[in-house]
N, CA, C and O atoms as a Tinker XYZ file with bonds, in Angstrom:
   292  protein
     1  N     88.388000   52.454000  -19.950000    73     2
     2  CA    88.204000   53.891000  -19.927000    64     1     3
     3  C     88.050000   54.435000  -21.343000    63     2     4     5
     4  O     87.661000   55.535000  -21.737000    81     3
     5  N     88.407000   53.501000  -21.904000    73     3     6
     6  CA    88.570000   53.956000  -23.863000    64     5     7
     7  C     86.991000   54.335000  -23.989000    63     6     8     9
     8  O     86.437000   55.433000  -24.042000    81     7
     9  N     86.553000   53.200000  -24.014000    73     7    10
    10  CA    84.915000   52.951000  -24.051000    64     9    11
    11  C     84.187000   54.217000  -23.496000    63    10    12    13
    12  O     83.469000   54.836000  -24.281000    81    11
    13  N     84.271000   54.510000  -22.634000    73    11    14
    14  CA    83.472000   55.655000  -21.655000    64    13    15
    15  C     84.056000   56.914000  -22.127000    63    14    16    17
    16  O     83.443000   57.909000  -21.742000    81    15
    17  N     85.245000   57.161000  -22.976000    73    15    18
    18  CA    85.483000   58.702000  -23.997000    64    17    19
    19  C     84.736000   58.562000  -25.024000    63    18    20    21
    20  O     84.121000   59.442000  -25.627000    81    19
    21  N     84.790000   57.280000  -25.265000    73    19    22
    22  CA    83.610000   57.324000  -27.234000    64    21    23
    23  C     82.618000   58.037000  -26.645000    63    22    24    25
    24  O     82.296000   59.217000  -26.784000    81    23
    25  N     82.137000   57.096000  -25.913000    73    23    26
    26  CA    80.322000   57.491000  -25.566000    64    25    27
    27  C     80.125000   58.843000  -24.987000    63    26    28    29
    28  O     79.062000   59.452000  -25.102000    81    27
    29  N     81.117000   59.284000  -24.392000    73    27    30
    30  CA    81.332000   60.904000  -23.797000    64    29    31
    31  C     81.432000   61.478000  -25.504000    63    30    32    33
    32  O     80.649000   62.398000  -25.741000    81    31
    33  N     82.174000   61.093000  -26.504000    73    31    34
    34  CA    82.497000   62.002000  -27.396000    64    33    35
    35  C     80.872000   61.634000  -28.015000    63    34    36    37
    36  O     80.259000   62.574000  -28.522000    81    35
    37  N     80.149000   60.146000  -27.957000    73    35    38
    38  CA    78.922000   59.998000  -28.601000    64    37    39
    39  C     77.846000   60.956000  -28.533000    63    38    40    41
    40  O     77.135000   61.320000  -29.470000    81    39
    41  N     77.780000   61.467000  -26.873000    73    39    42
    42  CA    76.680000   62.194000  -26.054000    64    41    43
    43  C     76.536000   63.573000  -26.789000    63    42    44    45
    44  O     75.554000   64.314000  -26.723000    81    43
    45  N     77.871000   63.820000  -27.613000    73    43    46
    46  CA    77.980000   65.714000  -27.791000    64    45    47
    47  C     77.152000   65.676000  -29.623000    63    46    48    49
    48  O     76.790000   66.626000  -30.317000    81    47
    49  N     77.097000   64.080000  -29.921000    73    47    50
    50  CA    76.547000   64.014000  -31.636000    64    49    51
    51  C     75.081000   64.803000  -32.043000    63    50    52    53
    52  O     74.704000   65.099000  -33.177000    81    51
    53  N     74.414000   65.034000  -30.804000    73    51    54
    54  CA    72.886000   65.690000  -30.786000    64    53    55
    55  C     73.376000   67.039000  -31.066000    63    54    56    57
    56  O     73.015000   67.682000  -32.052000    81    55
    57  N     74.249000   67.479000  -30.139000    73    55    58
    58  CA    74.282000   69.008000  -30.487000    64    57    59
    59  C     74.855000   69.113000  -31.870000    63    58    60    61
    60  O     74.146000   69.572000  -32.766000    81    59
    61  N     76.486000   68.596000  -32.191000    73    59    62
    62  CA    77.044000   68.306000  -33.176000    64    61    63
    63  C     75.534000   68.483000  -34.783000    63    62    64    65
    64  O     75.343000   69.176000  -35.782000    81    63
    65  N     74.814000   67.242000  -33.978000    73    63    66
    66  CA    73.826000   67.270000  -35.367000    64    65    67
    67  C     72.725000   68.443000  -35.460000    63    66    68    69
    68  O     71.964000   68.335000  -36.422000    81    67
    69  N     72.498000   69.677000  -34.510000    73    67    70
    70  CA    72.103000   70.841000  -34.802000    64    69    71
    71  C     72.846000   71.771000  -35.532000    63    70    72    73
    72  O     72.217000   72.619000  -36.165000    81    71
    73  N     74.071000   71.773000  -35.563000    73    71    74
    74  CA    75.435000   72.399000  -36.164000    64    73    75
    75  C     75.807000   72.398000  -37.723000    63    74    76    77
    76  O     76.186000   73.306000  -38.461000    81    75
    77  N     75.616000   71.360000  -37.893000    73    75    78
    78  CA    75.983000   70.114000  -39.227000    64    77    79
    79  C     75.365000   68.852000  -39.587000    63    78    80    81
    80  O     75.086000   67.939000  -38.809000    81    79
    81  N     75.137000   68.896000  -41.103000    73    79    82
    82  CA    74.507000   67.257000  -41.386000    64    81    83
    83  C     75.532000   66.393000  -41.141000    63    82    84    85
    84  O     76.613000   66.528000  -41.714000    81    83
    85  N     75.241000   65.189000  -40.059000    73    83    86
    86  CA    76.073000   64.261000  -39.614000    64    85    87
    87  C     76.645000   63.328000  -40.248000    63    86    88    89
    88  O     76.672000   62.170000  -39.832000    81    87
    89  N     77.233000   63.756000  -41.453000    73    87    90
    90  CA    78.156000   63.148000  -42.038000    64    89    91
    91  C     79.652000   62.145000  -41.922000    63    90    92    93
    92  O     80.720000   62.752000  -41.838000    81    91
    93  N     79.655000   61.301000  -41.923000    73    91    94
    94  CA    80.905000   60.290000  -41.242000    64    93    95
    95  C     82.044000   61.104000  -41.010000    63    94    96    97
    96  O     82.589000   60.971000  -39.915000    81    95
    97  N     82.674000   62.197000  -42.091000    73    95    98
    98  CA    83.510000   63.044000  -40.979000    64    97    99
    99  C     82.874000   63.778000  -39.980000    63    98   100   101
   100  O     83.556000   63.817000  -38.956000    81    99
   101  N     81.863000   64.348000  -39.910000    73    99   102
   102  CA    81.383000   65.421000  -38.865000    64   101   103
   103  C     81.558000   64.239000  -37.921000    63   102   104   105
   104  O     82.514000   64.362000  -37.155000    81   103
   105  N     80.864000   63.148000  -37.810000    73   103   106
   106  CA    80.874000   61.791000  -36.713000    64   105   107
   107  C     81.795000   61.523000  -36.818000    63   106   108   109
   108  O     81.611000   60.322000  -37.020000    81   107
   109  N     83.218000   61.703000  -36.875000    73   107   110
   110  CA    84.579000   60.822000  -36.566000    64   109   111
   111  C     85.103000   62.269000  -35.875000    63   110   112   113
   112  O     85.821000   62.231000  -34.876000    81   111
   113  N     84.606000   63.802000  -36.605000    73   111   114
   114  CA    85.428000   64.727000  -35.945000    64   113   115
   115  C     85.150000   64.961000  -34.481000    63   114   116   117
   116  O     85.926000   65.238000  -33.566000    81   115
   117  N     83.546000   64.737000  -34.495000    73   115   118
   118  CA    82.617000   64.627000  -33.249000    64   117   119
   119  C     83.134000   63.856000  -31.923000    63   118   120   121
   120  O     83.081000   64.364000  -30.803000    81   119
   121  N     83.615000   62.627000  -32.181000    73   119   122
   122  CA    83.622000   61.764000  -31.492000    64   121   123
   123  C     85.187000   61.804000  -30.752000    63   122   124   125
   124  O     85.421000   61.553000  -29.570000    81   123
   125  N     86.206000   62.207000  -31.843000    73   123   126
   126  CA    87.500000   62.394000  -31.681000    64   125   127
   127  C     88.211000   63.438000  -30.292000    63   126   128   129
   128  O     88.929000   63.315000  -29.300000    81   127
   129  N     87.447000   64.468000  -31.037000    73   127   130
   130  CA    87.607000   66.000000  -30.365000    64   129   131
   131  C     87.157000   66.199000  -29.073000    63   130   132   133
   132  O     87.679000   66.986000  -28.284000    81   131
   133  N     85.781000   65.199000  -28.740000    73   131   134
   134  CA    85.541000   65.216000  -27.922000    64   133   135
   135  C     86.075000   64.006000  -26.632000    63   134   136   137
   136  O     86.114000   64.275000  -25.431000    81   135
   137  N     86.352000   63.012000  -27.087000    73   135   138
   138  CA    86.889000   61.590000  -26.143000    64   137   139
   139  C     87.802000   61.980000  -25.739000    63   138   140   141
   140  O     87.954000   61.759000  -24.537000    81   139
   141  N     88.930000   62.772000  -26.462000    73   139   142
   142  CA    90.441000   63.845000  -25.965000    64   141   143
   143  C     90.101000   64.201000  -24.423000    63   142   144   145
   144  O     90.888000   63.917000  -23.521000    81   143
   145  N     88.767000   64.898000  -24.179000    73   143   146
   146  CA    88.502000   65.247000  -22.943000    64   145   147
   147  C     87.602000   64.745000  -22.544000    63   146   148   149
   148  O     87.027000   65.517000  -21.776000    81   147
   149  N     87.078000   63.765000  -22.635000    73   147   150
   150  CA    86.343000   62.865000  -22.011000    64   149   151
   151  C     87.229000   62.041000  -21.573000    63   150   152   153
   152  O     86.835000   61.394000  -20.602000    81   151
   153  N     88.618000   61.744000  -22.032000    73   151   154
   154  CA    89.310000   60.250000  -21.763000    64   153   155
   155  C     90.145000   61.369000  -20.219000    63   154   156   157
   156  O     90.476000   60.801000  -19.178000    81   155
   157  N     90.297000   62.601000  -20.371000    73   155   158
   158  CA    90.586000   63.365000  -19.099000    64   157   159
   159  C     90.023000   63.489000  -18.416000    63   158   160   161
   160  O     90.543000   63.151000  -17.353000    81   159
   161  N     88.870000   63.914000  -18.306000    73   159   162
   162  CA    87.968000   64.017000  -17.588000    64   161   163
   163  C     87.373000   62.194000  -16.582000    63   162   164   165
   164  O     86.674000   62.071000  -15.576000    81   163
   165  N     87.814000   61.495000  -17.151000    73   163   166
   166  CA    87.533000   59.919000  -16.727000    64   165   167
   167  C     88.525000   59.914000  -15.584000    63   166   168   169
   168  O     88.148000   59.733000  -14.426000    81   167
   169  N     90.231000   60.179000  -16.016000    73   167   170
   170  CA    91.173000   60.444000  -15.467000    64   169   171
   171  C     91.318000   61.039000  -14.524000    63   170   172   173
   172  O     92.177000   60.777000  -13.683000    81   171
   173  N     90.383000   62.114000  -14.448000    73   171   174
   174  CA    90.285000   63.245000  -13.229000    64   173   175
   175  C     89.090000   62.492000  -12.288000    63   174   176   177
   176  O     89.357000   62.534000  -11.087000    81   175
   177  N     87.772000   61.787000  -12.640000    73   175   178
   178  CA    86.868000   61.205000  -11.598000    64   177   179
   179  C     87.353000   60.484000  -11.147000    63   178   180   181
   180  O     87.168000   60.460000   -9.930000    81   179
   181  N     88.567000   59.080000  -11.890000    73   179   182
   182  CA    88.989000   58.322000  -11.321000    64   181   183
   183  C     89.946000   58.534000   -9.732000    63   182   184   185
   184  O     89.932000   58.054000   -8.598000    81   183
   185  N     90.746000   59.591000  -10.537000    73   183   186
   186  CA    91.892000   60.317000   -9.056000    64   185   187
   187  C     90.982000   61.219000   -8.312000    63   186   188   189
   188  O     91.283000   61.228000   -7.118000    81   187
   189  N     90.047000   61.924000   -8.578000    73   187   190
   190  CA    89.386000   62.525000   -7.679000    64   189   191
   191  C     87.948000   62.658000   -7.217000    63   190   192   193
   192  O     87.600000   63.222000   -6.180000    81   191
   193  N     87.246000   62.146000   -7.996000    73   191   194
   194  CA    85.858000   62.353000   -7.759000    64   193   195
   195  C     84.873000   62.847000   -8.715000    63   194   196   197
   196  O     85.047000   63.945000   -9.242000    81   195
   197  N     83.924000   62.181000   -8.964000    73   195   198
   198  CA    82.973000   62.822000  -10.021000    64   197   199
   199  C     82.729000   64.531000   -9.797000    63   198   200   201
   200  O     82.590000   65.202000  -10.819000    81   199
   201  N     82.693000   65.051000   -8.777000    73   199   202
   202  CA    82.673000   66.495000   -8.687000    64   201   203
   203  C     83.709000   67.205000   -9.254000    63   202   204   205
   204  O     83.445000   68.173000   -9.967000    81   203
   205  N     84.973000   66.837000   -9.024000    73   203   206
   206  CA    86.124000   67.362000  -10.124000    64   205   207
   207  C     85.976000   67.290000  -11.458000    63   206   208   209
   208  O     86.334000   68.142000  -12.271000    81   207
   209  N     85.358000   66.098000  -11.713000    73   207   210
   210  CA    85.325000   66.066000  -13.386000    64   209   211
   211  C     84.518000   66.723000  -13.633000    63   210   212   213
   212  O     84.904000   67.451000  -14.548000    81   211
   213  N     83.532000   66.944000  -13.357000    73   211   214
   214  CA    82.127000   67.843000  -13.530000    64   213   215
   215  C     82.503000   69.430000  -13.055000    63   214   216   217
   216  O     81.768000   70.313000  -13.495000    81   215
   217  N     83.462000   69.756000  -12.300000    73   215   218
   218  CA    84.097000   71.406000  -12.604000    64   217   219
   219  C     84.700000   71.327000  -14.130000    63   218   220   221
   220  O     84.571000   72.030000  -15.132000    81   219
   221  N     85.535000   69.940000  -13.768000    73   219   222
   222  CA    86.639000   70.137000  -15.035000    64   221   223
   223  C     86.159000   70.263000  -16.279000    63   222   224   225
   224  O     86.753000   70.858000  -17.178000    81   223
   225  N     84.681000   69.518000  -16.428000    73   223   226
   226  CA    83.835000   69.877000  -17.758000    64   225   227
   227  C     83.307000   71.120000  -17.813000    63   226   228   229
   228  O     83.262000   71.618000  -18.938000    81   227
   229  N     82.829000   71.862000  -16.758000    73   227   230
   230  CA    81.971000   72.937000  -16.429000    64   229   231
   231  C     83.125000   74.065000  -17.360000    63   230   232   233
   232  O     82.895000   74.707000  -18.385000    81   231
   233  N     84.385000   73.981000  -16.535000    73   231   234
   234  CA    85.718000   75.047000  -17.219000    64   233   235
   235  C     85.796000   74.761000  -18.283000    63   234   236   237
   236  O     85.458000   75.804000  -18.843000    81   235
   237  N     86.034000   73.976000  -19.125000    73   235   238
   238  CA    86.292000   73.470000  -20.493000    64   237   239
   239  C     85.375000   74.289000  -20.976000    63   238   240   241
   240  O     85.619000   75.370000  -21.512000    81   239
   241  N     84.308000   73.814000  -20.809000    73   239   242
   242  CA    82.829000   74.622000  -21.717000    64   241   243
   243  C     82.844000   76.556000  -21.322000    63   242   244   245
   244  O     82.525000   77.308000  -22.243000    81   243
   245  N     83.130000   77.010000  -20.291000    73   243   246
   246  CA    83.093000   78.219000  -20.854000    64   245   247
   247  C     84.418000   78.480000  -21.269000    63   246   248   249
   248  O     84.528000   79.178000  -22.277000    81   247
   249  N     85.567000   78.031000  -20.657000    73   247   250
   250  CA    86.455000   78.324000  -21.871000    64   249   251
   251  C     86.266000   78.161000  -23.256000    63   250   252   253
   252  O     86.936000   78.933000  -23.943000    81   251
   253  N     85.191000   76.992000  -24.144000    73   251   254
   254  CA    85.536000   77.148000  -25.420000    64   253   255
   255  C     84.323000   78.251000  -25.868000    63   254   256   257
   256  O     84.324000   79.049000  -26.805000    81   255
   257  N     83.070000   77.933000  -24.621000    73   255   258
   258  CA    82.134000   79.046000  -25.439000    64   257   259
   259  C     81.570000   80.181000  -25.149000    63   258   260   261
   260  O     80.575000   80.724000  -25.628000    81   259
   261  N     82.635000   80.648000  -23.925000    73   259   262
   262  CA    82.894000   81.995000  -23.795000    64   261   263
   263  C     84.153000   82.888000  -23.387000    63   262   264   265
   264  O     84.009000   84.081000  -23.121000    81   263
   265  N     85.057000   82.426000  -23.362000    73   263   266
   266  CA    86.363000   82.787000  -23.364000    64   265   267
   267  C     87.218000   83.526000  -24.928000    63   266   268   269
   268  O     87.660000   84.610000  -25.311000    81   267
   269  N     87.010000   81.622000  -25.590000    73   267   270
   270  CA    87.559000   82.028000  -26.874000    64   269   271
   271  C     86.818000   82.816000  -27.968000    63   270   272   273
   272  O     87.349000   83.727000  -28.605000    81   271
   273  N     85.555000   82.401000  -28.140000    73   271   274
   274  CA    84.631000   83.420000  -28.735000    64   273   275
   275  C     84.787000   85.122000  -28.259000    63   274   276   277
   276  O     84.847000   85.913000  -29.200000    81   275
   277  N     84.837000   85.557000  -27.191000    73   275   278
   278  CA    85.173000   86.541000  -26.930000    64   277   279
   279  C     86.723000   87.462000  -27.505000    63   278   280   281
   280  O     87.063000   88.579000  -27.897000    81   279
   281  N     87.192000   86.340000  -27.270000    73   279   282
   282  CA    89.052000   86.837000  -27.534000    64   281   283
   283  C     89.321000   87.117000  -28.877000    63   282   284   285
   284  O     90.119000   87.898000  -29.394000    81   283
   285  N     88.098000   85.939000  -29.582000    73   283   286
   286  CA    88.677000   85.985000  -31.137000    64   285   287
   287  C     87.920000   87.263000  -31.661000    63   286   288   289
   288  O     88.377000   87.790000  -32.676000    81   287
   289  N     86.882000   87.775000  -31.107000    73   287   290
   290  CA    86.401000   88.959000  -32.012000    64   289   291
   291  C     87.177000   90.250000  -31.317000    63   290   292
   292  O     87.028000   91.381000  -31.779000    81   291
């Protein structure tokens, strides 16, 4: 399951590299930040079903990019 958070944290390096020049920290922060919930999200298809994990990603994402953006201004 380790394996399948890298490559979940790998998948987000495209956007990551519109953001920032992909510099070995930007790629270690990239990969880190993101496998955290990828290695949950594995956790959640395993006990429940790829459709859970795929809400559970769906919530994550507007929580970080429209929830908190909102709150903080």
């Amino acid at each position: 399951m380790a394996g399948a958070a890298v490559l979940f944290g790998a998948l987000h390096l495209p956007a990551a590299a519109q953001v920032w020049p992909l510099t070995h920290l930007v790629v270690a922060r990239t990969l880190l930040l993101n496998a955290l919930p990828g290695a949950l999200f594995g956790a959640i298809y395993v006990r429940r079903g790829l459709e859970h994990a795929i809400v559970m990603h769906f919530a994550a994402d507007i929580a970080l990019h429209v929830v908190l953006p909102a709150v903080m201004t």
